[in-house]
C-alpha positions as CSV (number, residue, x, y, z in Angstrom):
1,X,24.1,-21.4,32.8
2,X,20.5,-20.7,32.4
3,X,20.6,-17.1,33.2
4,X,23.6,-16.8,30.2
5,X,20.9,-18.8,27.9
6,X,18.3,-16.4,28.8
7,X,20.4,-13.2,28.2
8,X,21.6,-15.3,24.5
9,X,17.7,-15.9,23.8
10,X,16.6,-12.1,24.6
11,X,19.9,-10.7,22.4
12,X,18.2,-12.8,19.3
13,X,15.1,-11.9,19.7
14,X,16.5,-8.2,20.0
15,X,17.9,-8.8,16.8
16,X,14.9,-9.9,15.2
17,X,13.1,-7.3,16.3
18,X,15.7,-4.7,15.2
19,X,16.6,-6.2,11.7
20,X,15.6,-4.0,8.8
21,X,15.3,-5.0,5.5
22,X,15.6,-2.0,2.4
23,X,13.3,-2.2,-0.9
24,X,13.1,-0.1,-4.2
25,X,9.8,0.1,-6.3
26,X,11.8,-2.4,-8.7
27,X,12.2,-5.2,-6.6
28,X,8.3,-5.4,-5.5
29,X,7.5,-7.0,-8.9
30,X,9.8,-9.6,-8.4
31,X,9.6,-10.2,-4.4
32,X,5.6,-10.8,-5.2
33,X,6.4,-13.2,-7.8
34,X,8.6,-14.8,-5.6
35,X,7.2,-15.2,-2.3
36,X,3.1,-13.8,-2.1
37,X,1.1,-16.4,-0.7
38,X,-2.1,-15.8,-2.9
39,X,0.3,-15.7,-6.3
40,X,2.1,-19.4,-4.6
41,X,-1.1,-20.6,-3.6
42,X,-3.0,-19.9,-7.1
43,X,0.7,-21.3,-9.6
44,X,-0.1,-24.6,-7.6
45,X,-3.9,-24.6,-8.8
46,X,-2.4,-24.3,-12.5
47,X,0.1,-27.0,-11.6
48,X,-2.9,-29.1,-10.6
49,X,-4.6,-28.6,-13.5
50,X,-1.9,-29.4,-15.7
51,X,-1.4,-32.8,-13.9
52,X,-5.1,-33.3,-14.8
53,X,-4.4,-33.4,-18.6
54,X,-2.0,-36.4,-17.7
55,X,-4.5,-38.0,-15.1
56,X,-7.4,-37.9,-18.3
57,X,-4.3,-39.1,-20.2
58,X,-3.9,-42.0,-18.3
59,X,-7.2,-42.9,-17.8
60,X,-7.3,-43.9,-21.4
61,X,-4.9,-47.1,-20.8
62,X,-6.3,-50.3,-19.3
63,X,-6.7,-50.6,-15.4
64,X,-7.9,-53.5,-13.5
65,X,-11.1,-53.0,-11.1
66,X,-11.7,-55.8,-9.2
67,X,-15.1,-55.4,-8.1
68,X,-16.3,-54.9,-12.0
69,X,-14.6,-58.5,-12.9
70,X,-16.5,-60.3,-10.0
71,X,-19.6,-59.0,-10.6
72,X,-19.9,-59.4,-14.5
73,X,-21.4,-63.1,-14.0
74,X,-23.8,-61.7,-12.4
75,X,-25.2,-58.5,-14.3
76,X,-25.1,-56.9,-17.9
77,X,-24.3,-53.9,-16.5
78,X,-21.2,-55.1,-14.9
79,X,-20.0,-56.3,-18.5
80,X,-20.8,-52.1,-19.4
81,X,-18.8,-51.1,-16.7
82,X,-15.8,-53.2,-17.8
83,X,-15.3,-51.9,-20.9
84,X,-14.4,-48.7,-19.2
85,X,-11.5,-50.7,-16.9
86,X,-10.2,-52.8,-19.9
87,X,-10.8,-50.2,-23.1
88,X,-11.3,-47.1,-21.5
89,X,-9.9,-45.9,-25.0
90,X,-13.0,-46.5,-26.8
91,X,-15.1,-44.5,-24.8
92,X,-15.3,-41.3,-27.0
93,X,-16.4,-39.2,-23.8
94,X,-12.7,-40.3,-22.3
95,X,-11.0,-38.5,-25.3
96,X,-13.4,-35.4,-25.1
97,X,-11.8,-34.9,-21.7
98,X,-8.3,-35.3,-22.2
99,X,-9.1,-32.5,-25.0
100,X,-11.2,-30.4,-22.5
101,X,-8.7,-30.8,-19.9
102,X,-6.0,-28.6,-21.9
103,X,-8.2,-26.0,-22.6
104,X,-8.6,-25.8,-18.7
105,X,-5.3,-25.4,-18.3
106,X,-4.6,-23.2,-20.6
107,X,-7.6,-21.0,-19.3
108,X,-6.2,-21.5,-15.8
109,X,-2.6,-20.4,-16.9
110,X,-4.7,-16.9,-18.4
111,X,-6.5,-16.4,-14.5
112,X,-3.3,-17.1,-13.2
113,X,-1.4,-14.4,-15.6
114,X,-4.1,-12.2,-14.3
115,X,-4.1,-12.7,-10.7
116,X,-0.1,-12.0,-10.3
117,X,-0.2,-9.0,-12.2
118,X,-3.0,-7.7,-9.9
119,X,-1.1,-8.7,-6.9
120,X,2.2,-7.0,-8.2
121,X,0.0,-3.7,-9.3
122,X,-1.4,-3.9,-5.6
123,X,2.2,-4.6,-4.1
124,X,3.4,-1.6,-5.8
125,X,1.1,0.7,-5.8
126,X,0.7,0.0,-2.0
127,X,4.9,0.6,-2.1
128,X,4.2,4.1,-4.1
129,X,1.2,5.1,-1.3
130,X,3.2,4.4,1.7
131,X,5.5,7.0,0.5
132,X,3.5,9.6,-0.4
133,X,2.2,9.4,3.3
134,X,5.5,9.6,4.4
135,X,5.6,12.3,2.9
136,X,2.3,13.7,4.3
137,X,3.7,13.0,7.4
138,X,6.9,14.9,7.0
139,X,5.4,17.8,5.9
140,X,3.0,17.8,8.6
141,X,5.8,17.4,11.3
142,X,6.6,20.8,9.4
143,X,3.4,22.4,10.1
144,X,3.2,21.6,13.8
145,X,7.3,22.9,14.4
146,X,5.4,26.2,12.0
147,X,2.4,26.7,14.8
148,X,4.7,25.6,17.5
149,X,6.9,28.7,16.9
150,X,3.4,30.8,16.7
151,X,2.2,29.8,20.3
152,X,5.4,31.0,21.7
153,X,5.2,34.3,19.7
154,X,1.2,34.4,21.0
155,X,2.3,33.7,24.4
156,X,5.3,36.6,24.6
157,X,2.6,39.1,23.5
158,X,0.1,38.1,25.6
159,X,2.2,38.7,28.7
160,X,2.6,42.4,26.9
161,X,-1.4,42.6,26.2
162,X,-1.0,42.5,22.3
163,X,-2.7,38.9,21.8
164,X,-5.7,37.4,23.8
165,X,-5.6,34.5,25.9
166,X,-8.3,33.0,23.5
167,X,-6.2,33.4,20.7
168,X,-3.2,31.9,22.3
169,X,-5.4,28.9,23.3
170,X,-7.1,28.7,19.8
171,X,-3.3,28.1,18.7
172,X,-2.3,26.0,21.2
173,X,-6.0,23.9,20.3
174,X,-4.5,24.0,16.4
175,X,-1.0,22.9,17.2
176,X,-2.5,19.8,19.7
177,X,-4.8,18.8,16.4
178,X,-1.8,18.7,14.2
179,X,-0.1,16.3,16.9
180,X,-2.9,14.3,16.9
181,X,-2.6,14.5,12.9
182,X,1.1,13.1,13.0
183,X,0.2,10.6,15.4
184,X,-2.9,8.7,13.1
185,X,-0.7,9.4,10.2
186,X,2.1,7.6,11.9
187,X,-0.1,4.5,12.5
188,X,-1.0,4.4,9.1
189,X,2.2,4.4,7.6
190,X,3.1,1.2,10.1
191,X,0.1,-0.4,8.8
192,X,1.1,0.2,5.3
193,X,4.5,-1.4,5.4
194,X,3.2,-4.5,7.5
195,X,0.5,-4.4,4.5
196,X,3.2,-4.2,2.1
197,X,5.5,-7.2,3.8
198,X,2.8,-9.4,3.6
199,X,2.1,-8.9,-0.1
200,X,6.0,-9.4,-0.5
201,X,6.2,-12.5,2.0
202,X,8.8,-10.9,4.1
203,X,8.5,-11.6,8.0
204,X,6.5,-9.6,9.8
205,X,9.5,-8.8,12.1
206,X,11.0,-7.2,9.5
207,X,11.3,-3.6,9.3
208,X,11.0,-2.3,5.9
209,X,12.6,0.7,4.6
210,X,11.6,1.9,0.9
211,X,13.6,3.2,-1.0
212,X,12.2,7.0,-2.9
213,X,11.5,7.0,-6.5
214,X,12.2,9.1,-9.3
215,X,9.2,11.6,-10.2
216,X,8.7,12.4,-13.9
217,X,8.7,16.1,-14.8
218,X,5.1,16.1,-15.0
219,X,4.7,19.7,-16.9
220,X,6.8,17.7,-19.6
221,X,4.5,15.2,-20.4
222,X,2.2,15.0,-23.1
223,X,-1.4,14.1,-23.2
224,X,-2.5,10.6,-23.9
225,X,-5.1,9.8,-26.2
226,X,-7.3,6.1,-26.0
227,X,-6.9,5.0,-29.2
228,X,-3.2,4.5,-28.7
229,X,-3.8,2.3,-26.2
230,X,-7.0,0.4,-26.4
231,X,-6.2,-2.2,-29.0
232,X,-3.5,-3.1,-27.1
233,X,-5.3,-3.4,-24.1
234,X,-7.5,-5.7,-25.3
235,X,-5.4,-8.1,-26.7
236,X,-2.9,-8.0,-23.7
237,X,-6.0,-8.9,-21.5
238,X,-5.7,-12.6,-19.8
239,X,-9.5,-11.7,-18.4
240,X,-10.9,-12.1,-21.8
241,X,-8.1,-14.6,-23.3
242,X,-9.7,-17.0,-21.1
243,X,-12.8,-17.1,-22.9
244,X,-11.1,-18.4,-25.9
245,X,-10.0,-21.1,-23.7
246,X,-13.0,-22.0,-22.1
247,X,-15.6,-21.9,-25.0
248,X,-13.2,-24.3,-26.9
249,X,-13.5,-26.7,-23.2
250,X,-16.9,-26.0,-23.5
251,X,-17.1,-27.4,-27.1
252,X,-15.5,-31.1,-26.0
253,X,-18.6,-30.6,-23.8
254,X,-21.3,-30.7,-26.6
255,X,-19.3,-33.7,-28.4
256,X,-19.4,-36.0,-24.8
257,X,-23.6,-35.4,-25.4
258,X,-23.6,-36.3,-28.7
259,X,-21.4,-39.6,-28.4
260,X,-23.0,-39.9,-24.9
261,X,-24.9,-43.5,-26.4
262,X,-21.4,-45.1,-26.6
263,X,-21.0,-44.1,-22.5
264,X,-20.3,-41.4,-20.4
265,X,-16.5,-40.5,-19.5
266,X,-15.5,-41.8,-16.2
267,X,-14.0,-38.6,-15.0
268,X,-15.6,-35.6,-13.9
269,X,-16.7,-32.7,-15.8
270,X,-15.2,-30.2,-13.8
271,X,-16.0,-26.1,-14.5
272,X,-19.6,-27.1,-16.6
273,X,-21.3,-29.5,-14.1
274,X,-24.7,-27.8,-14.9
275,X,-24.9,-29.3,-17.9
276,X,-26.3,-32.6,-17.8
277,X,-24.2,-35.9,-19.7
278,X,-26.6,-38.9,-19.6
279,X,-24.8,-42.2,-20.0
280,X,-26.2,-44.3,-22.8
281,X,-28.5,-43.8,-25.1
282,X,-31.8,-42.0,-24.0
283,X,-33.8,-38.4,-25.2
284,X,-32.1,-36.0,-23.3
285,X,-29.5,-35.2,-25.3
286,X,-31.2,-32.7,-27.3
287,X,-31.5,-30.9,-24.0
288,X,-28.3,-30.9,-23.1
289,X,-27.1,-29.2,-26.2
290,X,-29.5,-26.8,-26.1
291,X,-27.9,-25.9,-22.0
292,X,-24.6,-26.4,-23.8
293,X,-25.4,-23.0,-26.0
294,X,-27.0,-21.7,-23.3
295,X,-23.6,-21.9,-21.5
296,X,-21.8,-20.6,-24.5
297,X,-24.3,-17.3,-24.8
298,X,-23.2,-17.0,-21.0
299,X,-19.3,-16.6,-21.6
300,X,-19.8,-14.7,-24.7
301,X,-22.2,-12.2,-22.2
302,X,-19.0,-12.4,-19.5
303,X,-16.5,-11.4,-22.4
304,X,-18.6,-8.3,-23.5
305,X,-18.9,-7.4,-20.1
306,X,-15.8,-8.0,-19.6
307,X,-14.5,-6.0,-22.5
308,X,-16.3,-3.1,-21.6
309,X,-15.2,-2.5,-18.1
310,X,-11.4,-2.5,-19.3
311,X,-12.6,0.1,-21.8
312,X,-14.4,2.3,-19.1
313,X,-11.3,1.8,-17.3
314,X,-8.7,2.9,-19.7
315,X,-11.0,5.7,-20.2
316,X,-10.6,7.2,-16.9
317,X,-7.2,6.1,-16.6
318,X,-6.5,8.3,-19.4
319,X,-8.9,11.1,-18.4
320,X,-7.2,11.5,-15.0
321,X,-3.8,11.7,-16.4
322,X,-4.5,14.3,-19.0
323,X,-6.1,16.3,-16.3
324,X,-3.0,16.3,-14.2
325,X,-1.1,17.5,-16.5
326,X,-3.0,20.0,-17.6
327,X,-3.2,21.5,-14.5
328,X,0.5,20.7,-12.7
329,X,1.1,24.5,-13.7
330,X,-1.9,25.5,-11.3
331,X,-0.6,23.7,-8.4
332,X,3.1,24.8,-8.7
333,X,2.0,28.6,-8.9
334,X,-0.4,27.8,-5.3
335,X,2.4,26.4,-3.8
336,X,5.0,29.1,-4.9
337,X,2.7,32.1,-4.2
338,X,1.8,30.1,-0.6
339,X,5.5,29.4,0.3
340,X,5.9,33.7,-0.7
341,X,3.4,34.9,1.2
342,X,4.2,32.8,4.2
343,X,7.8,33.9,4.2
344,X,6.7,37.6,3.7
345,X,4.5,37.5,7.0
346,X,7.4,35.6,9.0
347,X,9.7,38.6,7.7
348,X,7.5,41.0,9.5
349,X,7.1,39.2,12.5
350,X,10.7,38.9,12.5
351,X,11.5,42.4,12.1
352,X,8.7,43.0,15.1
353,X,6.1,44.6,13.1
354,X,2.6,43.9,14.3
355,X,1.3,40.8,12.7
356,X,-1.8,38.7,13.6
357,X,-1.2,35.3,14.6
358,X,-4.8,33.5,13.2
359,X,-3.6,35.3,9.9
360,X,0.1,33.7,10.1
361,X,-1.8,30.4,11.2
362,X,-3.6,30.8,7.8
363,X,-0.4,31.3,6.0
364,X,1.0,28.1,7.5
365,X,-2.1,26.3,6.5
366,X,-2.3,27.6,3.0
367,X,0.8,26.4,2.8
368,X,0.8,23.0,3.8
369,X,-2.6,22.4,1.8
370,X,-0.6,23.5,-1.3
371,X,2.2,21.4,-0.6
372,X,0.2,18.6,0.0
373,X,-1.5,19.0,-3.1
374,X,1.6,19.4,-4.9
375,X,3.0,16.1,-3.5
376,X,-0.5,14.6,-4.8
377,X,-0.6,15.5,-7.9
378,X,3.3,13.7,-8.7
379,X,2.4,10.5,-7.0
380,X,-1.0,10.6,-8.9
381,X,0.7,10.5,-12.3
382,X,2.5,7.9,-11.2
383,X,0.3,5.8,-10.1
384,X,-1.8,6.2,-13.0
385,X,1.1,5.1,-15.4
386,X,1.2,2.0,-12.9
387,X,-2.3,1.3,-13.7
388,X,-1.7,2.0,-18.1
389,X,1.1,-0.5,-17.3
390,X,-0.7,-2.9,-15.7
391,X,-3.2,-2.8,-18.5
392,X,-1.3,-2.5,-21.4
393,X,0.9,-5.3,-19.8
394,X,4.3,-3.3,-19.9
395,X,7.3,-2.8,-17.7
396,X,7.1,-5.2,-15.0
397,X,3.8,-7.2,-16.1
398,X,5.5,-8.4,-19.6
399,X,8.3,-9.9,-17.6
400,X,8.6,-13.9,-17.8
401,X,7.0,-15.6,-14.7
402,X,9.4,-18.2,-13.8
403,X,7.9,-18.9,-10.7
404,X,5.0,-21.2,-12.1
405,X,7.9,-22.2,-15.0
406,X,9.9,-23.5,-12.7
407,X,6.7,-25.7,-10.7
408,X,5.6,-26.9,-14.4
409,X,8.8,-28.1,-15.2
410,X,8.9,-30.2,-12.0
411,X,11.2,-27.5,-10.2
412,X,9.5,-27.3,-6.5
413,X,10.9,-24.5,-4.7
């Protein structure tokens, strides 16, 4: 009976070890939104911050604290404190927070907005690399079989003394490089598509297969220019929509200071600790104000800063697309002229004519540098419409994230 369990156990785990699991570059948006720990982990900060607002909320209706009735007899501060357990509500500061405590959120829900779109950009640009080295790697696997055939043409002639030993070892050294070549590439790709699983939050046991994507015909495409897509860049942006957010939080801030003499809230002040809230009346409040605009020269620094490096961005973004199109013709007349001249040379060879076999190894790796280039410059564009995408927030990144819908609503999946 044990040995059958055993035999049961191992034909499972060979299952698991064996079972594949096929993706397209449309279903990596999705899977991230879905199931990648840092987008899960960060929708449950927003839902914290959202049952914030209701715990400020709440903290504005009477509660009953003990320890502030007993001691009231007994100090004048205790009769203070007990305003704050029995009218909480007429503590200004209590209000400011309720107020601050949406602007929060709504901040939060802009970082959030952010941070999935960089993890799905990641996810699929990750997705759109892995196959461009599988592609590498195929055409490398083309190369070595290319050399392969050469050291057995080096070695027949060097039995007739037409090729020397040294150049049938040189060869031999070549086509043991390119194995070598094949086998780091081959790593890499594995690496990738663990990589990959993980930013999809699909078990590691998993094999993963992708899918191949349609290439646009680059020659085709026309030139971009920035102004078509800065304006839209910049208001699309949820890294400087936040600012909007948190200089209005940072305003409820101010008004606590000023109304500061009537008490401090009883809740914390959460992102703007550094600046100082005295409770009661006193003469610091003028200093406080003054950190207050401080703080508010600060994000308006941030934003600029902000603002520019998403310009600078698009900038190269477009700059690096223009210049593969405008030179797509280049690299399809290297490749073709490559391919022809190493098909010429094997002709010869075939047709026994005395041909150098360093100057056919040549041939083979002109030709695999210009196919790889080729290969390059297609999953370049395409990546770099990825990234417009991801900036202008189109395609997949203006989709509805129901994920963190579906938590605020109360829907825990």
């Amino acid at each position: 009976m044990k040995k059958i369990i055993i035999l049961l156990s191992i034909m499972v785990l060979s299952l698991n070890l064996n079972a594949q699991t096929s993706i397209s570059l449309e279903q990596v948006a999705e899977e991230v939104k879905q199931s990648n720990f840092t987008v899960l982990k960060n929708a449950q900060r927003v839902y914290q911050a959202k049952e914030t607002i209701n715990f400020n909320k709440r903290n504005l209706l009477p509660r009953l604290n003990l320890w502030n009735v007993l001691k009231t007899p007994f100090s004048w501060k205790g009769a203070l404190d007990i305003v704050q357990d029995i009218a909480p509500f007429l503590v200004p500061g209590n209000w400011f927070k309720v107020g601050q405590s949406k602007e929060f959120y709504f901040a939060y829900q802009e970082q959030y907005r952010a941070l999935w779109a960089n993890e799905v950009m990641t996810a699929k640009l990750l997705y759109i690399n892995t196959l461009r080295d599988i592609d590498f790697l195929n055409t490398l696997k083309a190369q070595s079989m290319k050399i392969e055939e050469l050291v057995g043409i080096a070695e027949t002639r060097q039995i007739f003394g037409s090729v020397e030993p040294r150049t049938t070892r040189f060869l031999k050294i070549k086509s043991l490089e390119v194995k070598e070549d094949i086998r780091v590439l081959q790593n890499l790709v594995f690496e990738e598509k663990k990589a990959l699983a993980y930013l999809l939050g699909i078990d590691q046991e998993q094999e993963l297969l992708l899918e191949n994507i349609n290439f646009p015909k680059v020659g085709k495409l026309e030139p971009l220019k920035f102004d078509t897509f800065v304006f839209r860049a910049l208001d699309s942006a949820p890294e400087l929509a936040q600012y909007k957010y948190l200089k209005q939080a940072l305003a409820y801030t101010r008004k606590e200071v000023t109304f500061s003499f009537l008490g401090a809230s009883s809740n914390s002040q959460g992102v703007f600790n550094n600046i100082p809230v005295q409770d009661g009346l006193g003469f610091g409040a003028a200093s406080s104000i003054r950190i207050s605009n401080s703080e508010s020269h600060i994000l308006d620094i941030n934003k600029s800063s902000t603002e520019e490096v998403l310009k600078k961005s698009l900038y190269n973004l477009i700059n690096n697309f223009n210049s593969f199109i405008g030179n797509i013709e280049n690299q399809t007349t290297r490749r073709r002229l490559a391919g022809e001249n190493y098909q010429t040379l094997r002709s010869h060879l075939a047709l026994g004519m005395d041909i150098d076999p360093l100057e056919m190894l040549k041939s083979v790796e002109n030709e695999f540098d210009a196919s790889i280039s080729l290969v390059n410059y297609n999953y370049e564009v395409v990546t770099t419409m990825e990234r417009l995408k991801r900036m202008i927030f189109n395609g997949d990144y203006n989709k509805k994230e129901t994920k963190l819908e579906n938590l605020l609503s109360g829907v825990q999946q």
